[in-house]
N, C-alpha and C positions, 0 to 999 in steps of 0.2 A: 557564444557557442556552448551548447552544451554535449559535455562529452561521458560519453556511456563506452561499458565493458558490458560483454555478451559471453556469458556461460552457457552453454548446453552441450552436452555429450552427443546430441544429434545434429550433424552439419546441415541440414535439408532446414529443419526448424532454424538454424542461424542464420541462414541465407534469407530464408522469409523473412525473420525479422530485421537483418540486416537493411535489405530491400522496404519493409516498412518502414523507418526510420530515416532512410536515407532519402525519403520523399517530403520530410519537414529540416529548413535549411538551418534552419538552427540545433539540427542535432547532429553529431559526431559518434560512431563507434568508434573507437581509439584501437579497442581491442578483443580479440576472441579467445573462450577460454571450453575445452571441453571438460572439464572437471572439478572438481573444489579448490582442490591443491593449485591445479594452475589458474585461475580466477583472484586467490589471493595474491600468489606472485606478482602476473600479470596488474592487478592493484595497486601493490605496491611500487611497481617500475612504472605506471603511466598517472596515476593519481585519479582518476577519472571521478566525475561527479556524482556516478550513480553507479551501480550493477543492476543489470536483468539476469538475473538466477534461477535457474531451474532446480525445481526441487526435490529431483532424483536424479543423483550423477552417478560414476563411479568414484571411488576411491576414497573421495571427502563428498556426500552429500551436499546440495543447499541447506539445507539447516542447519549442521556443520561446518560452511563456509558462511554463512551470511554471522553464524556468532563471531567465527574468526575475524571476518570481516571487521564486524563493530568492532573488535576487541583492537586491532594493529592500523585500522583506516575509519577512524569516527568519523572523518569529516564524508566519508564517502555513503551516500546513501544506497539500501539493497532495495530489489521490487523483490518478490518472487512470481514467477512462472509456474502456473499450475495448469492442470487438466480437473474435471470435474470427478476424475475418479480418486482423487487423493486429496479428500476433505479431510483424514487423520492425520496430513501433515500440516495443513494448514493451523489449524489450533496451537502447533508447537512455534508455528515461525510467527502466529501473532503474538504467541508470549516472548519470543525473542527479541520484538520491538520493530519489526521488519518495517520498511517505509511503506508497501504497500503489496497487492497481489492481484494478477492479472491473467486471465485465462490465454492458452496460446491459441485457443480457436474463436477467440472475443474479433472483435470489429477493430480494423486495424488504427480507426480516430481514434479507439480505445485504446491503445496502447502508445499514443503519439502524448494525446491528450497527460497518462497518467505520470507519463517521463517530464512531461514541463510542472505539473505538479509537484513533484516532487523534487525537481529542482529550483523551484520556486520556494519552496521549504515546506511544503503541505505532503500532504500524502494521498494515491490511490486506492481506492477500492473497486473491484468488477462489482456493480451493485448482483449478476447473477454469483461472484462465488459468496458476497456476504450472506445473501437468503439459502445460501447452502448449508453454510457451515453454523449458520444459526439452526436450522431446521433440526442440522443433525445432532450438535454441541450444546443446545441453547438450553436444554435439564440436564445437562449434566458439568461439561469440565468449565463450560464457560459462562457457568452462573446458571439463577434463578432469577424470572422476572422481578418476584418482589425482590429482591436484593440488588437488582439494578435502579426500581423503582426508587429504593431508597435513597440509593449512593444521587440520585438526579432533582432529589427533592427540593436541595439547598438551592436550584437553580432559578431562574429568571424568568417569565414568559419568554423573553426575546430569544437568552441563552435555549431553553429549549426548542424553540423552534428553530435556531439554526442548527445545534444539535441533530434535530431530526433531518435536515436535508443533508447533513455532513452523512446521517445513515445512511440516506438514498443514494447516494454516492454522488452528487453536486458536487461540481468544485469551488472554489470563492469567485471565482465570475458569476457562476450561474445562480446561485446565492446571492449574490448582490442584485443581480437581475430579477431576483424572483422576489426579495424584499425591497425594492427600490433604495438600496442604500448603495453607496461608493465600495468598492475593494476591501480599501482598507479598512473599515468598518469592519467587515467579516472576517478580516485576519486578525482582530482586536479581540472579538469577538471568540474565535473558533481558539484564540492563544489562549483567553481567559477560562475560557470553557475544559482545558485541557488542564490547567493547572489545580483548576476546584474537585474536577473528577477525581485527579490524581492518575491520569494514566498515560503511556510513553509517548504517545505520536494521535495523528489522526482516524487509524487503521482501529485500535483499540478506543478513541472515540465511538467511534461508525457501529462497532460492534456491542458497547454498551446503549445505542439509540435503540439497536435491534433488539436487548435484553429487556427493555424496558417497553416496549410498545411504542415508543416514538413514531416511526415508521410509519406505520399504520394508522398515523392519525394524519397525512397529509396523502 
């Protein structure tokens, strides 16, 4: 079972997601948090395997929570929850190393989907907030294409193309599906790939695919 804490300062949106989530049987919300401060405690008292975070609360933000977070529950992985109008925060929770980010008005297999990813030990991406935040970021705070070109040079044919479908926002099923290989393969794979780049998770993979043009070639 996998079990999830729900932070948002809006009950209406908890209840939705609650209700999403509670339609795939292997997931658990444990517990409900409207705010930073209470998301960490609540954390701390149930241990939960993941938090969905919203990334404007009162009192303690998500991005203020989700660092807390890492800082006193490593083992517990964060999403964050966004809308399309706060791309200036996203760029700060993927430098924090966030497990992954997920629109609250995405397709609700989206959000089913990204919670077993990520408790699976991968990460989600909304392939609509990556092409956002690239659009908006992509000359300025989150690099320059040649400079991602370069960082991806040292890489593989193979590594780059699964690269590129980690940008599209594939998960390692649909990737193994689309290169005819096994699972594990592509978690061999996407592990290796993470460690050459040099960067924290699969979130900040996906977004250097996108700095480099990967993307765009499949």
């Amino acid at each position: 079972m996998i079990r999830v804490l729900l932070a948002d300062d809006e009950a209406m949106i908890r209840a939705g997601i609650r209700a999403i989530l509670g339609a795939a049987e292997d997931i658990e919300v444990v517990a409900e948090a409207s705010d930073g401060h209470e998301a960490v405690a609540l954390t701390l008292q149930h241990r939960p395997d993941l938090c969905l975070v919203d990334i404007r609360m009162p009192r303690l933000d998500g991005l203020q929570a989700a660092a807390e977070l890492q800082r006193v529950a490593p083992g517990t992985a964060v999403v964050m929850l966004t809308t399309f109008s706060e791309d200036e925060y996203i760029a700060d929770a993927l430098a924090s190393g966030a497990a992954g980010f997920l629109l609250k008005s995405g397709d609700p297999r989206e959000l089913i989907a990204g919670v077993h990813a990520v408790a699976e030990g991968g990460a989600c991406l909304s392939p609509a907030v990556a092409r956002r935040v690239i659009s908006r970021f992509g000359s300025g705070r989150l690099g320059k294409q040649a400079g991602a070109q370069a960082r991806i040079e040292g890489l593989t044919g193979r590594e780059r193309e699964v690269l590129a479908l980690v940008g599209a926002g594939l998960s390692n099923a649909e990737i193994a599906g689309r290169l005819h290989v096994v699972e594990g393969t592509v978690k061999a794979y996407v592990s290796q790939i993470l460690t050459r780049l040099d960067v924290k998770n699969r979130v900040q993979a996906a977004i250097l695919a996108y700095e480099a043009g990967l993307v765009h070639e499949h």
